[in-house]
N, CA, C, O and CB atoms as a CASP TS submission, in Angstrom:
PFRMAT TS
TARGET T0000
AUTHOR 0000-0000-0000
METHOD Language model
MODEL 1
PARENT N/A
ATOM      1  N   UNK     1     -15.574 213.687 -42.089  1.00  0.00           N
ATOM      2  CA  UNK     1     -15.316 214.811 -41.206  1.00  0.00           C
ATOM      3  C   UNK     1     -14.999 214.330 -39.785  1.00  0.00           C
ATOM      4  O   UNK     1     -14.137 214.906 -39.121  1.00  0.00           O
ATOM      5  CB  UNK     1     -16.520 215.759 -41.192  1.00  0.00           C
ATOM      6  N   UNK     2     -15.692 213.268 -39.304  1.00  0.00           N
ATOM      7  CA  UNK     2     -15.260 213.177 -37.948  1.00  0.00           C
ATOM      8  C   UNK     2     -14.094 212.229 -38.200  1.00  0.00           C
ATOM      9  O   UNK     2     -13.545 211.940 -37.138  1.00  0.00           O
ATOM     10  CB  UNK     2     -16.408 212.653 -36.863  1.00  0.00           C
ATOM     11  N   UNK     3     -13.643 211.760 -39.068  1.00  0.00           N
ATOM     12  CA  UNK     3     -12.071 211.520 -39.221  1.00  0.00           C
ATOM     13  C   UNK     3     -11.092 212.381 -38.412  1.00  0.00           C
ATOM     14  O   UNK     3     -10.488 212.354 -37.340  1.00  0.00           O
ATOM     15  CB  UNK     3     -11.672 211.746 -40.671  1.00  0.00           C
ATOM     16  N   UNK     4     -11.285 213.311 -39.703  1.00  0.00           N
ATOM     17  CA  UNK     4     -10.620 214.616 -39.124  1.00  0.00           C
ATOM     18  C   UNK     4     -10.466 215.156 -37.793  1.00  0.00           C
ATOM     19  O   UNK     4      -9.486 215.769 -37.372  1.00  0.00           O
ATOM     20  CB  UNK     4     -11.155 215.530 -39.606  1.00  0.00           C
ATOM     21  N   UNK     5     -11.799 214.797 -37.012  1.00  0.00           N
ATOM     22  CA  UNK     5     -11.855 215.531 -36.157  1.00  0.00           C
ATOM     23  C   UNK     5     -11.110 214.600 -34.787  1.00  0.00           C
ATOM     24  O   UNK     5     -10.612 215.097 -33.777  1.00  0.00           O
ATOM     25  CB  UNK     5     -13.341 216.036 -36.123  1.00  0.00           C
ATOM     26  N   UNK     6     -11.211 213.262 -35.096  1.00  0.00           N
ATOM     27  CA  UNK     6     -10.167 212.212 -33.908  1.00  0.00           C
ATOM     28  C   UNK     6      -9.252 212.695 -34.490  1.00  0.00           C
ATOM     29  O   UNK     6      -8.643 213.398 -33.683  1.00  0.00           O
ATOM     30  CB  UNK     6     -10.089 210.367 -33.772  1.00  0.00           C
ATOM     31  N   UNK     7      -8.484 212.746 -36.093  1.00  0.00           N
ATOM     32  CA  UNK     7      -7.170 213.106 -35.843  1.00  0.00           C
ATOM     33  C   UNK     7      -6.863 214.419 -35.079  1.00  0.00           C
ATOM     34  O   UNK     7      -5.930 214.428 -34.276  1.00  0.00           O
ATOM     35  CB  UNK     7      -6.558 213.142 -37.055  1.00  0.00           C
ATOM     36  N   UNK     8      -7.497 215.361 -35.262  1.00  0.00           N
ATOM     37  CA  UNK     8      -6.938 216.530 -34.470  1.00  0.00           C
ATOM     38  C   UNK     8      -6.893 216.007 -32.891  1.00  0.00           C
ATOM     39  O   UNK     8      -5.926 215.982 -32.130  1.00  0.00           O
ATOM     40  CB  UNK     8      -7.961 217.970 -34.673  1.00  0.00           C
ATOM     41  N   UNK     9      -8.455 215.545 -32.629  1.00  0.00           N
ATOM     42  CA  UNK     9      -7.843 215.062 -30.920  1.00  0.00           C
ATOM     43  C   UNK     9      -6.735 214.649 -30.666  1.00  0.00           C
ATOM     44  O   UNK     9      -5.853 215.070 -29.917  1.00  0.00           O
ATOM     45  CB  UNK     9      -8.434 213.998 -30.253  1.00  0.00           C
ATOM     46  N   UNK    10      -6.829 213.500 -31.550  1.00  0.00           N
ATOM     47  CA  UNK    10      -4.981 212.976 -31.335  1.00  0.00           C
ATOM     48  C   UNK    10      -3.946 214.038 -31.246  1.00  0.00           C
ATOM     49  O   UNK    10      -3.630 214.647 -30.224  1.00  0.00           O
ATOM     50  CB  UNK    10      -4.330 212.070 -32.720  1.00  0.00           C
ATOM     51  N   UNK    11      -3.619 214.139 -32.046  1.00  0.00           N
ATOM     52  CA  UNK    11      -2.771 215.400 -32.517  1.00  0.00           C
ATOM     53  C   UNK    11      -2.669 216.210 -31.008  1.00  0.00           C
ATOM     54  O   UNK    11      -1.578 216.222 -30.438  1.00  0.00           O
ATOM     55  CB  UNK    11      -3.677 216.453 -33.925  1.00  0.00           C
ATOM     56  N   UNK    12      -3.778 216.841 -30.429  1.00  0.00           N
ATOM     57  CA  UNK    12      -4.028 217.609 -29.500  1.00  0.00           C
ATOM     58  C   UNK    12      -3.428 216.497 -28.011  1.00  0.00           C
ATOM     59  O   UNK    12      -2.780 216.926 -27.056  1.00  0.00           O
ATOM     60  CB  UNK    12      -5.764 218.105 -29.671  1.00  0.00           C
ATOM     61  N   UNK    13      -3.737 215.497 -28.149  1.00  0.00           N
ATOM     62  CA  UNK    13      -3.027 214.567 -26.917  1.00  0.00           C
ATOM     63  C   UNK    13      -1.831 214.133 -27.119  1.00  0.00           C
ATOM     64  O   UNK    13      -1.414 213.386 -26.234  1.00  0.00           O
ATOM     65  CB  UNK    13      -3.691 213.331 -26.578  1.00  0.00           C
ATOM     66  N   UNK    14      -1.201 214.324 -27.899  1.00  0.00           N
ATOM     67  CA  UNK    14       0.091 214.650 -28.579  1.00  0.00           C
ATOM     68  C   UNK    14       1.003 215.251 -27.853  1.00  0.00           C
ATOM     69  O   UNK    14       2.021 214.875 -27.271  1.00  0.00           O
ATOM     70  CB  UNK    14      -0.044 215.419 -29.638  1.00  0.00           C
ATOM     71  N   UNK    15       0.179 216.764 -28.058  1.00  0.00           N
ATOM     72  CA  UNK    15       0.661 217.872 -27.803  1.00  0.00           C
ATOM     73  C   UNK    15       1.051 218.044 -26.211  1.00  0.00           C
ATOM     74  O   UNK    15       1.927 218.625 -25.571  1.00  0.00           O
ATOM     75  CB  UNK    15      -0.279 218.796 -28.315  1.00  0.00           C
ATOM     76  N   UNK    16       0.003 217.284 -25.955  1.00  0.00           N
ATOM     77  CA  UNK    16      -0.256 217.397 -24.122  1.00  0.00           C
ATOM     78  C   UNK    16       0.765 216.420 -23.271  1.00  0.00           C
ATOM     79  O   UNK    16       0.838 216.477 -22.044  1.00  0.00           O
ATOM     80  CB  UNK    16      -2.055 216.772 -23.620  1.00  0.00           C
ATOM     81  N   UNK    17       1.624 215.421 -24.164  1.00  0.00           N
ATOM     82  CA  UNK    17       1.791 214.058 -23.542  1.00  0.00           C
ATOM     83  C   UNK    17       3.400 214.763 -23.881  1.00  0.00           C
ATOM     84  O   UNK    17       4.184 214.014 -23.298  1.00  0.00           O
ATOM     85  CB  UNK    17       1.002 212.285 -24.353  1.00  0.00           C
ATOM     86  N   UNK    18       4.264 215.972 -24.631  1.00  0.00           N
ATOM     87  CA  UNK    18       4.851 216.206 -25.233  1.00  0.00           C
ATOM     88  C   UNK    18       5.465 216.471 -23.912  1.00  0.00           C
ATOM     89  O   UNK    18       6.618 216.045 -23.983  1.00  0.00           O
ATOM     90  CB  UNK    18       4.580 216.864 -26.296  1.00  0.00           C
ATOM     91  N   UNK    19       5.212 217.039 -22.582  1.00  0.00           N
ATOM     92  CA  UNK    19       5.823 217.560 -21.369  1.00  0.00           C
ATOM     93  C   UNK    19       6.390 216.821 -20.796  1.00  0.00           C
ATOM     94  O   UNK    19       7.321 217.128 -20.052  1.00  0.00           O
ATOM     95  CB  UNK    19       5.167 218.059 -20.555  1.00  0.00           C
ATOM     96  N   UNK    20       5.838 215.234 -21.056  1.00  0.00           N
ATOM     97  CA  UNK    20       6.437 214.093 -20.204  1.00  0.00           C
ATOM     98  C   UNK    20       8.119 214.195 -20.919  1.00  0.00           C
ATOM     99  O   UNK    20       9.230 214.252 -20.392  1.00  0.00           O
ATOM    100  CB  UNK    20       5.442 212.306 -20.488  1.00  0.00           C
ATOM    101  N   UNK    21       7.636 214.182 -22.412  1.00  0.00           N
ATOM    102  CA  UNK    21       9.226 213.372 -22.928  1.00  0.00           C
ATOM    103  C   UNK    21      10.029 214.701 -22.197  1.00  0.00           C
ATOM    104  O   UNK    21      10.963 214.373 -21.466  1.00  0.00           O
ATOM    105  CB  UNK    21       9.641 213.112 -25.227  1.00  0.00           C
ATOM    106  N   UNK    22       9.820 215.821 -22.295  1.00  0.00           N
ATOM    107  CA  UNK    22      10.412 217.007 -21.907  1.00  0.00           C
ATOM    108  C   UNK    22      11.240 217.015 -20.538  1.00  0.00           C
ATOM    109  O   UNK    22      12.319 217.576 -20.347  1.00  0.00           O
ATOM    110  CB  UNK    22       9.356 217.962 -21.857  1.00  0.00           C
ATOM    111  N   UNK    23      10.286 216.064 -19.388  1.00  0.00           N
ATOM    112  CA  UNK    23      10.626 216.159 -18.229  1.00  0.00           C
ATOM    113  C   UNK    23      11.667 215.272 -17.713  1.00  0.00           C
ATOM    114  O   UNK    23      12.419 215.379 -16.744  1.00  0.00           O
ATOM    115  CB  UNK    23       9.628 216.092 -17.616  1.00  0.00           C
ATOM    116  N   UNK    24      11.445 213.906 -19.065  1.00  0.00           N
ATOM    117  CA  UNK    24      12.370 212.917 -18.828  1.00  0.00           C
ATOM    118  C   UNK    24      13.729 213.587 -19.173  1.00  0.00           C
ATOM    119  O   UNK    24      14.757 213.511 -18.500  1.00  0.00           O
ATOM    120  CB  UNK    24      12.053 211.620 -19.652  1.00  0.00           C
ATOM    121  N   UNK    25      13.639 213.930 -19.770  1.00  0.00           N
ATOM    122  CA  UNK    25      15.353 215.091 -19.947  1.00  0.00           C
ATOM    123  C   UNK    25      15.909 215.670 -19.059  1.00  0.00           C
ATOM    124  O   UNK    25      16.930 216.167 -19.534  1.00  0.00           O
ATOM    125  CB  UNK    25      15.366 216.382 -20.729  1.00  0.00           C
ATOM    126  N   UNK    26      15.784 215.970 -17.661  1.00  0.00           N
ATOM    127  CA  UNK    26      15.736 216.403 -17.189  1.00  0.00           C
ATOM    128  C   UNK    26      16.173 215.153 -15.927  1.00  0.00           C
ATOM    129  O   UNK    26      16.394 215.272 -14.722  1.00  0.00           O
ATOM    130  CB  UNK    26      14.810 217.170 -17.528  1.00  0.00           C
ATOM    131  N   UNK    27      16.170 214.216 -16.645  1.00  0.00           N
ATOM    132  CA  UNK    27      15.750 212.705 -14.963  1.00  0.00           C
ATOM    133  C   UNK    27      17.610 212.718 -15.420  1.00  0.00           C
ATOM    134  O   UNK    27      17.832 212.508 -16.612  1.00  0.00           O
ATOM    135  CB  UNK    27      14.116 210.129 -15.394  1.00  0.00           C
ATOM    136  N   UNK    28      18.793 212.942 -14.542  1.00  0.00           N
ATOM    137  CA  UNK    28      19.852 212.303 -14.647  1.00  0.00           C
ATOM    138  C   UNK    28      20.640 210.986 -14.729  1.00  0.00           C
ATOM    139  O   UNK    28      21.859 210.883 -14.870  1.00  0.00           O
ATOM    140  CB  UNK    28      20.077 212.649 -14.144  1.00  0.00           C
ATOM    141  N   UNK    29      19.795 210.062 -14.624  1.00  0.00           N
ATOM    142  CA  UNK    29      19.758 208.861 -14.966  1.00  0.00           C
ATOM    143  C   UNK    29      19.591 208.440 -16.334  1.00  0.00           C
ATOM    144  O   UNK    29      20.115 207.336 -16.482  1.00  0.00           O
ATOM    145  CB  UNK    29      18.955 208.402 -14.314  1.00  0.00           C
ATOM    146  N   UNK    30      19.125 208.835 -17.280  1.00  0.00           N
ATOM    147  CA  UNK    30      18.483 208.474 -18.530  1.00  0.00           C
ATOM    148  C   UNK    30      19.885 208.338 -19.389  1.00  0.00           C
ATOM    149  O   UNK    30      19.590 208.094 -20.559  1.00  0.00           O
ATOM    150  CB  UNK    30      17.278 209.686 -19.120  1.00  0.00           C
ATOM    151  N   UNK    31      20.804 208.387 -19.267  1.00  0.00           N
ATOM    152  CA  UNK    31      21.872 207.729 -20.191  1.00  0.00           C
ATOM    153  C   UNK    31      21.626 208.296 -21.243  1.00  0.00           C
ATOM    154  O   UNK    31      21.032 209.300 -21.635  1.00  0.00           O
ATOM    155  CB  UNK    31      21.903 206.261 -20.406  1.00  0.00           C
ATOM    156  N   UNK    32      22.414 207.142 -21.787  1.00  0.00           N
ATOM    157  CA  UNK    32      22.270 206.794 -23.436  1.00  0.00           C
ATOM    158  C   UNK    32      20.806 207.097 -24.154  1.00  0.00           C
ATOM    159  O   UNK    32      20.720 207.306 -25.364  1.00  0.00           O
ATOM    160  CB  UNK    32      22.543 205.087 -23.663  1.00  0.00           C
ATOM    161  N   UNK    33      19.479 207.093 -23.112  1.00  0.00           N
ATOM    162  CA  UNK    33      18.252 207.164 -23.521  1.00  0.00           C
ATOM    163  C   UNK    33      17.998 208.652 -23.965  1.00  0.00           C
ATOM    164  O   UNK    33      17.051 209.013 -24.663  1.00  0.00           O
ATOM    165  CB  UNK    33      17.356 206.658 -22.459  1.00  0.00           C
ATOM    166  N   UNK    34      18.800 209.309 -23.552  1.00  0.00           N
ATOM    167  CA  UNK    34      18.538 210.518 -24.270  1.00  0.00           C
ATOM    168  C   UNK    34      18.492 210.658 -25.326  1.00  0.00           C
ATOM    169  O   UNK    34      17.390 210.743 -25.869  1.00  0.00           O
ATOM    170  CB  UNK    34      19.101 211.270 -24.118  1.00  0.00           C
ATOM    171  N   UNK    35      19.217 210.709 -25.775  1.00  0.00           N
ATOM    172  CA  UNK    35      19.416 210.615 -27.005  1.00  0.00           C
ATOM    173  C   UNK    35      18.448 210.434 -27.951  1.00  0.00           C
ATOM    174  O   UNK    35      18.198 211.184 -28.894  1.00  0.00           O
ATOM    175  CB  UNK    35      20.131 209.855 -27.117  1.00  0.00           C
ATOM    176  N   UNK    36      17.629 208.861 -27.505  1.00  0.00           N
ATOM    177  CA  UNK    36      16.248 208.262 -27.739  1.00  0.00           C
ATOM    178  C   UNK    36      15.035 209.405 -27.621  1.00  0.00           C
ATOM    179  O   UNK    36      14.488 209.932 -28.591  1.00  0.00           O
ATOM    180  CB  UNK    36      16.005 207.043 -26.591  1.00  0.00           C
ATOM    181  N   UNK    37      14.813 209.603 -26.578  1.00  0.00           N
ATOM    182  CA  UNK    37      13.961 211.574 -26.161  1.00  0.00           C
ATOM    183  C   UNK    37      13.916 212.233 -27.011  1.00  0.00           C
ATOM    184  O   UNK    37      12.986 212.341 -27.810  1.00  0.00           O
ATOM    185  CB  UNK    37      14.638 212.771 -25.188  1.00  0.00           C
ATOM    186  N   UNK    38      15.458 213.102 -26.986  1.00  0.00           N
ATOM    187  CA  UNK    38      15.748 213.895 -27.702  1.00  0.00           C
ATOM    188  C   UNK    38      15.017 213.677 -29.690  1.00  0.00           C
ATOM    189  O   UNK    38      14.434 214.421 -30.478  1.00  0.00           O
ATOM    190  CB  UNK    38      17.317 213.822 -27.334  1.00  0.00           C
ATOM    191  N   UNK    39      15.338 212.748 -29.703  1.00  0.00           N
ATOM    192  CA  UNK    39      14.730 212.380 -31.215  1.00  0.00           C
ATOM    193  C   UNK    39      13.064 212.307 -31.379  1.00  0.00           C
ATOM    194  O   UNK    39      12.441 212.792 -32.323  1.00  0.00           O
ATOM    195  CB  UNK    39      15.314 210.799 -31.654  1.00  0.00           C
ATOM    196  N   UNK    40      12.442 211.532 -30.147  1.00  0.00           N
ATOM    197  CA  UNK    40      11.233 211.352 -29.764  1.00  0.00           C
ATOM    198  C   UNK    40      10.550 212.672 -30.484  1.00  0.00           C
ATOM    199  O   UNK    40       9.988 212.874 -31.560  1.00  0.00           O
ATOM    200  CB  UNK    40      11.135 211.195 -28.155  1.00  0.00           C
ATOM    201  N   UNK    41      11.018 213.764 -28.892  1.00  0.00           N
ATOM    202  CA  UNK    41      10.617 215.122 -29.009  1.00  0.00           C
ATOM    203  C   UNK    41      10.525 215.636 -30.515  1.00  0.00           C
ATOM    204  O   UNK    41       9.407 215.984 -30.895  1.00  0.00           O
ATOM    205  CB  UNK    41      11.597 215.962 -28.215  1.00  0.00           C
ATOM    206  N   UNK    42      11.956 215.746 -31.716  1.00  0.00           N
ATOM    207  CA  UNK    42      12.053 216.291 -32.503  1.00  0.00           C
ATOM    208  C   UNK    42      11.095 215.870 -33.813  1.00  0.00           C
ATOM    209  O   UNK    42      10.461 216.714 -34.446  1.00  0.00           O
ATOM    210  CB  UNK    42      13.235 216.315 -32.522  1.00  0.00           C
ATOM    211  N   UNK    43      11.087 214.751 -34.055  1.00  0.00           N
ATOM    212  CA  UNK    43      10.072 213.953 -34.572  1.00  0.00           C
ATOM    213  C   UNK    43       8.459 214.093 -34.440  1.00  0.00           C
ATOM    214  O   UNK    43       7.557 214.032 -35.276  1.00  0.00           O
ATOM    215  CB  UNK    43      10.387 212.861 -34.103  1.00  0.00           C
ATOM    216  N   UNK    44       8.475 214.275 -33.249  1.00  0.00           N
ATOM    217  CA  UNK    44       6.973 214.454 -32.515  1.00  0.00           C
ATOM    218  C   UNK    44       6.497 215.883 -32.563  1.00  0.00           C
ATOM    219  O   UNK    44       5.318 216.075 -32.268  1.00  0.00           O
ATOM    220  CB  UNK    44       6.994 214.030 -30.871  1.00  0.00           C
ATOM    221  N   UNK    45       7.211 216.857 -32.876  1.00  0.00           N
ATOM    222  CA  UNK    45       7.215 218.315 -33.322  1.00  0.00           C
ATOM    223  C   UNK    45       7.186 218.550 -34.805  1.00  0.00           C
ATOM    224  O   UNK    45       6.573 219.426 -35.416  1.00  0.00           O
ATOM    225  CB  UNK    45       8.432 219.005 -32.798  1.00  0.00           C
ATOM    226  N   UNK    46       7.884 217.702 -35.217  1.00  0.00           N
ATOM    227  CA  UNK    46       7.626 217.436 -36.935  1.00  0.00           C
ATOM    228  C   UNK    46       6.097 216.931 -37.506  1.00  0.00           C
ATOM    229  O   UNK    46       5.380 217.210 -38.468  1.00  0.00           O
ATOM    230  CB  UNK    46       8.724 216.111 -37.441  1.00  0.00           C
ATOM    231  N   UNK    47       6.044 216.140 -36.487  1.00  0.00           N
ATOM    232  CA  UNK    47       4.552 215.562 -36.920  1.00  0.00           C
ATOM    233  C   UNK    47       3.610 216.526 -36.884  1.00  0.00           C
ATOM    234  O   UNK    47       2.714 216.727 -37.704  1.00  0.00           O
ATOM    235  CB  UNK    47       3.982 214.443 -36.029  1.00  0.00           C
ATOM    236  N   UNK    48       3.810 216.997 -36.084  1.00  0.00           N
ATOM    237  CA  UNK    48       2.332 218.078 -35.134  1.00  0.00           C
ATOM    238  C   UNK    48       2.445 219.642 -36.591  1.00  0.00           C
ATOM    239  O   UNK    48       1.582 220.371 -37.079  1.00  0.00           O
ATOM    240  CB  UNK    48       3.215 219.038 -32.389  1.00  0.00           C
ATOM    241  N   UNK    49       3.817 219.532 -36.778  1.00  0.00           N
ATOM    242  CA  UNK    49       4.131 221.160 -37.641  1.00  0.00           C
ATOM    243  C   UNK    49       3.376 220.630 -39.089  1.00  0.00           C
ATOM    244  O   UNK    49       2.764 221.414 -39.815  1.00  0.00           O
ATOM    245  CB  UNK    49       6.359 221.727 -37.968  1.00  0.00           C
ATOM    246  N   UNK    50       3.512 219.259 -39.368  1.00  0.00           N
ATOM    247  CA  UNK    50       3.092 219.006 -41.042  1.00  0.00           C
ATOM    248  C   UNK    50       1.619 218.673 -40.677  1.00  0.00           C
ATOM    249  O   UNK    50       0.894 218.461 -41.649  1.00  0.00           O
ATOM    250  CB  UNK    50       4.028 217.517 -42.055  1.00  0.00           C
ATOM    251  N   UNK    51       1.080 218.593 -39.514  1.00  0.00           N
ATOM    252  CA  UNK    51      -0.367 218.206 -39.376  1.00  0.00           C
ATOM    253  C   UNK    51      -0.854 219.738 -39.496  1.00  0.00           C
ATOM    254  O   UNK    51      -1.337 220.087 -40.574  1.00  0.00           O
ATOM    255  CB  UNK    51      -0.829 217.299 -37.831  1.00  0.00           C
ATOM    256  N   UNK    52      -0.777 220.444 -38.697  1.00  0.00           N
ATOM    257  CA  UNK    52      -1.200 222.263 -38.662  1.00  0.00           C
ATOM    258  C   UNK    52      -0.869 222.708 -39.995  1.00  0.00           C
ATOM    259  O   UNK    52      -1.632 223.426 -40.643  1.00  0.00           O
ATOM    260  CB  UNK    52      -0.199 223.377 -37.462  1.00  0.00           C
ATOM    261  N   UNK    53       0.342 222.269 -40.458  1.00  0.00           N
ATOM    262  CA  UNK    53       0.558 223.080 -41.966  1.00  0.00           C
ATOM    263  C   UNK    53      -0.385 222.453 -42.947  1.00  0.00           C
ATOM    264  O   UNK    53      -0.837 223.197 -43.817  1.00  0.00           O
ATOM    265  CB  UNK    53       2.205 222.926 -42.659  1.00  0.00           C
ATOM    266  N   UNK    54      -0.668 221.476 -42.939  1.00  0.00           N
ATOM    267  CA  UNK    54      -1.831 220.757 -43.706  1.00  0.00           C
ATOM    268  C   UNK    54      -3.038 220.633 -43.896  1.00  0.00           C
ATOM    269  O   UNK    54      -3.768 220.704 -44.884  1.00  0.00           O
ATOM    270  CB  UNK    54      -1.864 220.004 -43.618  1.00  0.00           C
ATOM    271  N   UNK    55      -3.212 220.386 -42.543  1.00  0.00           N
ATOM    272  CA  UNK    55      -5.136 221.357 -42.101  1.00  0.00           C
ATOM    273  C   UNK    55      -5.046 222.498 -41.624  1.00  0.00           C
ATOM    274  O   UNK    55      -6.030 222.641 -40.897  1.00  0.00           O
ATOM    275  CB  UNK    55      -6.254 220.733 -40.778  1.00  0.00           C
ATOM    276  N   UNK    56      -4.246 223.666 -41.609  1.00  0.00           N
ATOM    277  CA  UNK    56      -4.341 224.323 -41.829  1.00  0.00           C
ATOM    278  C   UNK    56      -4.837 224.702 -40.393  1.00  0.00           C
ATOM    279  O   UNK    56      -5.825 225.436 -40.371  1.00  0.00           O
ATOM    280  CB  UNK    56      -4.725 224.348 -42.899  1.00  0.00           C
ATOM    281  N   UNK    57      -4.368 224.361 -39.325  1.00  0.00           N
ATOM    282  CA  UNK    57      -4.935 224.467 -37.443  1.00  0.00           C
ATOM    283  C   UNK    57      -4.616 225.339 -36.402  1.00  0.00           C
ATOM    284  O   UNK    57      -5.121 225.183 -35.290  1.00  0.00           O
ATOM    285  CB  UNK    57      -4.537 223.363 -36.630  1.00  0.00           C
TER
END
């Protein structure tokens, strides 16, 4: 059970750290790195949707 319960923390600092990649989008400099972000973000929303759909959060 307390497995579970660091993964959700994680999960939850995840969630929180999710504004940075957000903001870097936003930096006009980032090139080609967007792109990189952009995937980051989408991926990192995938994770979080099959973690909640799974435990059920």
């Amino acid at each position: 059970m307390t497995d579970l319960l660091q993964l959700r923390l994680r999960i939850e600092t995840l969630e929180l750290k999710r504004s940075t990649l957000i903001s870097l989008l936003d930096n006009p400099d980032l090139g080609t790195l967007h792109v990189d972000v952009t995937q980051a973000i989408e991926e990192l929303d995938d994770l979080i949707e099959e973690f909640k759909r799974t435990f059920k959060s």
